[in-house]
C-alpha positions as CSV (number, residue, x, y, z in Angstrom):
1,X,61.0,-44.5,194.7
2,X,60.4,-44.6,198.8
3,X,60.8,-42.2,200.9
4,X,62.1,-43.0,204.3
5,X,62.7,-40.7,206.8
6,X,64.6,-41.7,210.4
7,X,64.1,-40.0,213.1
8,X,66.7,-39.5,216.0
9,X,66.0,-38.0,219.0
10,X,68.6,-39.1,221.5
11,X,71.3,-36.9,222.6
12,X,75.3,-38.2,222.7
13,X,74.9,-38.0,226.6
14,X,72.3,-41.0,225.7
15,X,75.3,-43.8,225.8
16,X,74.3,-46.9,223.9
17,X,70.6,-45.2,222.7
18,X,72.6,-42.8,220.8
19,X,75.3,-45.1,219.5
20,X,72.0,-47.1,218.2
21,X,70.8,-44.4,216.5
22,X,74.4,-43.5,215.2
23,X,74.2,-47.7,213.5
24,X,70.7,-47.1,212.2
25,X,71.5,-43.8,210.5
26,X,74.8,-45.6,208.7
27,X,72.1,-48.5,207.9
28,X,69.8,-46.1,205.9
29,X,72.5,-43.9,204.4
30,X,73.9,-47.6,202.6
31,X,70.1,-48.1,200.8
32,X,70.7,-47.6,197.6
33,X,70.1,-44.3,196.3
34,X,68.2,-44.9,193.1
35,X,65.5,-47.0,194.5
36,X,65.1,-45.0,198.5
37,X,64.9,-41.2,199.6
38,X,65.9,-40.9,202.8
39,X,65.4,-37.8,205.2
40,X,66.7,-37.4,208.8
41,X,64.4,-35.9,211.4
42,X,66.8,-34.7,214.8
43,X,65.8,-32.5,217.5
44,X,69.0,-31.9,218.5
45,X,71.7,-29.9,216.7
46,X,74.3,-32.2,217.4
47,X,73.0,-34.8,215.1
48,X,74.0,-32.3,212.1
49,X,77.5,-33.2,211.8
50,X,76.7,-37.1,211.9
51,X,73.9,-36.7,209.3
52,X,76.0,-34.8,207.1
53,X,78.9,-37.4,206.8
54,X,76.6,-39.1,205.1
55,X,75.2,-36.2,202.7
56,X,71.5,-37.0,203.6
57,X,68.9,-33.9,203.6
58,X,67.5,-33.2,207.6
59,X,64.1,-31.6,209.1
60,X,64.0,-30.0,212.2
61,X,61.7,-32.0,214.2
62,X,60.8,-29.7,217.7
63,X,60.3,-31.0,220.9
64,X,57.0,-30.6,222.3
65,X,57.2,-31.6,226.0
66,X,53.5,-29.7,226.5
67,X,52.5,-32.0,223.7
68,X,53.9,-35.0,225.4
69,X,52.4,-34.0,228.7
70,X,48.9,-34.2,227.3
71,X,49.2,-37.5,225.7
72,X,50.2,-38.7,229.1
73,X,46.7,-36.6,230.5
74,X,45.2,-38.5,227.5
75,X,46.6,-42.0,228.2
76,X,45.1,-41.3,232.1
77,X,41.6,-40.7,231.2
78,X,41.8,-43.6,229.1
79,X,40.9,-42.2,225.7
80,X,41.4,-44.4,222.7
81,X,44.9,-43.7,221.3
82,X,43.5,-43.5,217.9
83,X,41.8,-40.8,218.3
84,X,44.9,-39.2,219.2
85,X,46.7,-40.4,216.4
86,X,43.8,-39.1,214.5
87,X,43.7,-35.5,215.6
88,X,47.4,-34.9,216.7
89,X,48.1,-33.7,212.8
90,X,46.3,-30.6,213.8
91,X,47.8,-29.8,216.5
92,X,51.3,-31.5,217.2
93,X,54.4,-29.8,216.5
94,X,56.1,-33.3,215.5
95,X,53.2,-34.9,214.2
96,X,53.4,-31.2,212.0
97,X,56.6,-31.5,211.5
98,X,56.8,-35.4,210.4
99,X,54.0,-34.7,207.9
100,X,55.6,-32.3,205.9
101,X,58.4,-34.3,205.1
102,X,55.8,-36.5,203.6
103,X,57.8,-39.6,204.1
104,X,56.6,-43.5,203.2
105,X,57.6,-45.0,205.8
106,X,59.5,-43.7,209.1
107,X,61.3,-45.2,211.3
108,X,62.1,-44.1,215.0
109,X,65.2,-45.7,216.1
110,X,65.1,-44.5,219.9
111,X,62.0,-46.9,221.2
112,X,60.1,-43.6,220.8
113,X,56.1,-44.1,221.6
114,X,55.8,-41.5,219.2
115,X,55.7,-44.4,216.7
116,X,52.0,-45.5,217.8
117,X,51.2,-41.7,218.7
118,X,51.9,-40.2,215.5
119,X,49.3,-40.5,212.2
120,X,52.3,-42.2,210.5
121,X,53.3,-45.0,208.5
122,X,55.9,-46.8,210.9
């Protein structure tokens, strides 16, 4: 069995980004359930009610603005990404956070960069 985690990250003030997410959580929720796990990552509380409609488990994923302020300190000094990617699981409250939930594959429905920032299957 796979586990697949989504993770959604727009807020309903997002318009059309959060309506996306809203299409991609009913898309995983249909997988069937004996051959796919699936966990929701949200950062915000809002997504609770919509995730639970569908009786899939959830993990807080925290926003890290400080985090994402020194990836764009990192991208300016032109460091390789990978070693980002490489250390971030030791210090990153989402790269953290996504680990735990020690998914197969994730998928990051908002255009997040965290999808090449993270040390994640994507």
């Amino acid at each position: 069995m796979k586990k697949i985690g989504l993770f959604l990250d727009a807020d309903p003030s997002h318009g059309g980004t959060f309506q996306y997410n809203q299409n991609i959580l009913a898309g995983v929720a249909a997988l069937p359930r004996d051959r796919f796990a699936v966990v929701v990552g949200y950062t915000a509380p809002g997504w609770l009610e919509h995730v639970a409609r569908h009786e899939l488990p959830t993990v807080y994923i925290p926003r890290a603005p400080l985090s994402q302020a020194g990836f764009l300190l990192w991208n300016a000094l032109r460091l390789p990404v990978g070693l980002w990617r490489r250390a971030s699981r030791w210090f990153h409250p989402k790269a953290k956070a996504f680990l735990r939930a020690r998914c197969d594959l994730w998928i990051f429905a908002s255009q997040e960069d965290l999808g090449y920032q993270m040390p994640l299957p994507v």
